[in-house]
C-alpha positions in Angstrom: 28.2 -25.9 0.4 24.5 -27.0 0.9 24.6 -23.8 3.6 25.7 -21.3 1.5 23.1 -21.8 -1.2 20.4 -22.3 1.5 21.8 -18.7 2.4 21.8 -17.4 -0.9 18.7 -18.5 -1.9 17.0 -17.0 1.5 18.7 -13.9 1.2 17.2 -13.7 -2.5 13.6 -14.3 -1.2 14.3 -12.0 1.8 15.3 -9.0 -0.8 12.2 -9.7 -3.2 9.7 -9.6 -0.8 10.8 -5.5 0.0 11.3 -5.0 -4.0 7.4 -5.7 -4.0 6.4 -4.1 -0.9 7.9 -0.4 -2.4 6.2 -1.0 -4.9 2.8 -1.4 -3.5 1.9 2.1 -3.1 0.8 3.3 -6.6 -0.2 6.8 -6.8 -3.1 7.3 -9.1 -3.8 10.9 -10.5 -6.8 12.9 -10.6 -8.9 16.0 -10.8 -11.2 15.2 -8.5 -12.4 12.7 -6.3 -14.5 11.2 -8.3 -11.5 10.4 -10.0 -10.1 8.1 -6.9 -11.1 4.3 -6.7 -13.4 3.2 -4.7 -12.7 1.1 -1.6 -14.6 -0.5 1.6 -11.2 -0.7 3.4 -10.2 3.3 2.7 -11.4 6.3 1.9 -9.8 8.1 -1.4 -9.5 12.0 -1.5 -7.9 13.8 -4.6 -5.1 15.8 -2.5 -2.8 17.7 -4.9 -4.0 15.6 -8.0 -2.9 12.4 -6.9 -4.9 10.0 -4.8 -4.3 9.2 -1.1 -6.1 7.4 1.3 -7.7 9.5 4.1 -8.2 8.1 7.6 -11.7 7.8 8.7 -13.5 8.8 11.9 -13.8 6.1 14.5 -17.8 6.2 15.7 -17.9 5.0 19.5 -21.2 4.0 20.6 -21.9 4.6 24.3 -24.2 3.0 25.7 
């Protein structure tokens, strides 16, 4: 008996923790990118009048 609610209760945890990660990726709108938040982790473009994250050039040095 003790299993099946260990079960059940892992299953439960299991499911919540994907119900929050689809919901992580709010898209904010805007006109412009001014509009977009600013972050040090991402870059934030206005594409089609919603926010997205833009990948960033990787600078190599060489020396």
């Amino acid at each position: 008996m003790t299993k099946t609610y260990k079960f059940v209760y892992a299953m439960i945890l299991f499911l919540y923790i994907f119900q929050i990660a689809r919901n992580v990726d709010a898209n904010f709108e805007c006109k412009s990118t001014n509009d977009c938040p600013k972050s040090v982790l991402r870059v934030w473009r206005c594409i089609n009048n919603y926010c997205r994250p833009v990948r960033m050039k990787k600078i190599h040095n060489t020396m």
